[in-house]
Steps between C-alpha positions, in 0.01 A plus 500: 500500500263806345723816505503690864323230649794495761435842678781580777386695771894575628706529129763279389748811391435548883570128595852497299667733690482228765593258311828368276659334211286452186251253593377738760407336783425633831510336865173530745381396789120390507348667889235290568753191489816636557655293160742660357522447100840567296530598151125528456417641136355889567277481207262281720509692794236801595268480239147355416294425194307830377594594853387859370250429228453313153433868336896532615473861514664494861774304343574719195507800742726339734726355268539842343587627833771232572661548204537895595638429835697205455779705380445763745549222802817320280680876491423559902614177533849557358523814641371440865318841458089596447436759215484831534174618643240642314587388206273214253785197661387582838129547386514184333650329726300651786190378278609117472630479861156561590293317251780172597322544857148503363509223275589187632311187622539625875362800432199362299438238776518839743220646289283178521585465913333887495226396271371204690584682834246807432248262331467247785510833746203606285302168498539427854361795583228449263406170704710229301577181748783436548531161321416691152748754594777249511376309166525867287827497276492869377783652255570730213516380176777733431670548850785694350249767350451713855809510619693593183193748413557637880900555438485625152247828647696514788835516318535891548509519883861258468660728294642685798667202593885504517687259367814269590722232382612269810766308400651215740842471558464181733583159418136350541253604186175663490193233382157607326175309521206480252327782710850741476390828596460615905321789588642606878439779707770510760348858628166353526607136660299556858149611318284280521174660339516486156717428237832713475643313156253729287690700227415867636610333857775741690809251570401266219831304396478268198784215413539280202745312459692470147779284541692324751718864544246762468112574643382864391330654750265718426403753865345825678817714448363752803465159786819328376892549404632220262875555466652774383262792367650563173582135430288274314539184677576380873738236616411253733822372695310293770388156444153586768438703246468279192364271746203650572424610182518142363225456795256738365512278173414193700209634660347648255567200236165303383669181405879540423804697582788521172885514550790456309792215506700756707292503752611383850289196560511574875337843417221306395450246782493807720244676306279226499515404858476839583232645308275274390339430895431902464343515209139653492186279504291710346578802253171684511375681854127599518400732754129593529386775745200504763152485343366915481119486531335695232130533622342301309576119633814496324825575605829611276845337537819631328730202358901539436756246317883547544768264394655310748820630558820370569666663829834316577700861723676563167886658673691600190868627561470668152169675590449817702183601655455881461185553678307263832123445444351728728232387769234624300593328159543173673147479672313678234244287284579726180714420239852660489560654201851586391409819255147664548518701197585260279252220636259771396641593166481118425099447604454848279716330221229180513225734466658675172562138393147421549370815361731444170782771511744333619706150352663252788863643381375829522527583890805724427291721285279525748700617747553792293179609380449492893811754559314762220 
């Protein structure tokens, strides 16, 4: 096989820690069958050929990433606690967290569902029939490209994000899928217009697993209280708990869900019968609004994408709920944004990208030429 030919989209360093012995293997259930597979070899799971290019540049970037954080997950790990915040760990890890969500085959089949939604919304309004509508196969030849482009400028509105270790204390394990990292809003759960998983979103809560006995949890400090305030970590005593964490994976898993040989098999019966009945049919919503006549014959319509997102009354005993949604945020169209000022300071920090003053890594620095 040519060299990086085999490009994982969810990394085996990631894989292991669900895993054992030296062979590594890892057990999985497959969703759309319900077959569950034991001792399957994690070096063939959650990857494609080229699946990010034959230039590899994608791969050489990511790979030097992984090999930054691996150590940074082993130590939390061991220690059941997230690093100290504002410090290159938690940037770093902040960083791959959210490039892990960007870059896997879900995620590029999500870009190609919004792709050939907006084109066929286009055509059809353009006078297409139908019948060619439904014969048009369009897609990205790089679906990865917007989404990790997307996360790596939006990067700076996160870093206000607090972080926390949850580490279970019950007998049943968590599991991880090849699609491991949930965005939730528990704040935002009865909106219904628009999307309220965006990184600048007020109430945002992020969870990725890393182990059967820990999922870092990355949240809007001012909506939520994890735990204790100084501590680094939460413990989770109640098996609802785990259990419904476990759920999020199966739901928002595109083929498999991973667990170790600890695992209680009954755990997995139930998340399968539970879940997978709920999962969403579709991952992209398209709204378009009413036709606005222009004068001239034509008329102008405004056209919106959000992901699909996964609403399953999240009730966390570890998690308390500092502020209500107010009337107005829940039946407002506009996006709720969890820190105004540095949403801004973000969209200015694009435009001194674009203009050439500024590096990616250099958002810090730019903070500070602000405060002169």
């Amino acid at each position: 096989m040519p060299e990086k030919k085999r490009q994982h989209y969810v990394p085996q360093f990631y894989l292991r820690n669900f895993s054992w012995d030296d062979l590594k293997p890892i057990h999985l259930c497959h969703i759309k069958t319900g077959k569950q597979i034991t001792a399957s070899n994690l070096a063939t799971q959650c990857y494609e050929d080229y699946f990010y290019g034959k230039d590899l540049v994608i791969e050489e970037t990511f790979a030097t990433l992984e090999g930054h954080v691996s150590p940074i997950i082993k130590n939390i790990i061991a220690t059941g606690c997230a690093p100290t915040s504002n410090t290159p760990d938690a940037h770093a890890l902040l960083a791959f967290i959210l490039l892990q969500y960007g870059r896997t085959k879900s995620h590029s089949e999500e870009n190609d569902e919004q792709l050939e939604k907006l084109v066929k919304f286009i055509a059809e309004k353009e006078g297409i029939p139908p019948e060619e509508l439904a014969a048009l196969g369009i897609k990205y030849t790089n679906p990865t490209i917007p989404s990790l482009k997307a996360i790596a400028q939006s990067l700076p509105v996160a870093y206000d994000l607090k972080c926390k270790v949850l580490r279970n204390e019950i007998d049943i394990n968590f599991v991880t899928s090849d699609n491991p990292v949930i965005l939730y809003n528990q704040y935002g759960e009865d909106r219904n217009a628009r999307s309220n998983i965006g990184l600048a979103c007020k109430g945002l809560q992020i969870l990725y697993p890393i182990s059967p006995r820990r999922i870092v949890m990355l949240y809007d400090g001012a909506v939520y209280k994890i735990g204790q305030r100084r501590d680094g970590f939460a413990r989770i005593t109640q098996k609802t708990d785990v259990q419904q964490l476990n759920d999020l994976q199966w739901r928002n898993a595109l083929e498999n869900v991973y667990f170790d040989n600890r695992q209680n098999r009954s755990e997995i019966f139930r998340g399968y019968g539970t879940n997978v009945p709920k999962r969403n049919a579709e991952r992209i919503h398209l709204v378009a609004s009413p036709g606005v006549d222009q004068g001239d014959g034509t008329s102008a319509v405004m056209v919106t994408t959000s992901k699909v997102e996964h609403k399953s009354r999240l009730d966390l005993a570890f998690v308390r709920q500092r502020q209500t949604i107010s009337d107005t945020e829940r039946d407002s169209g506009q996006l709720l944004l969890r820190n105004p000022a540095l949403s801004g300071a973000s969209v200015a920090f694009l435009g001194g990208m674009d203009a050439g003053k500024y590096k990616a890594s250099e958002f810090g620095r730019f903070l500070r030429d602000r405060e002169l």
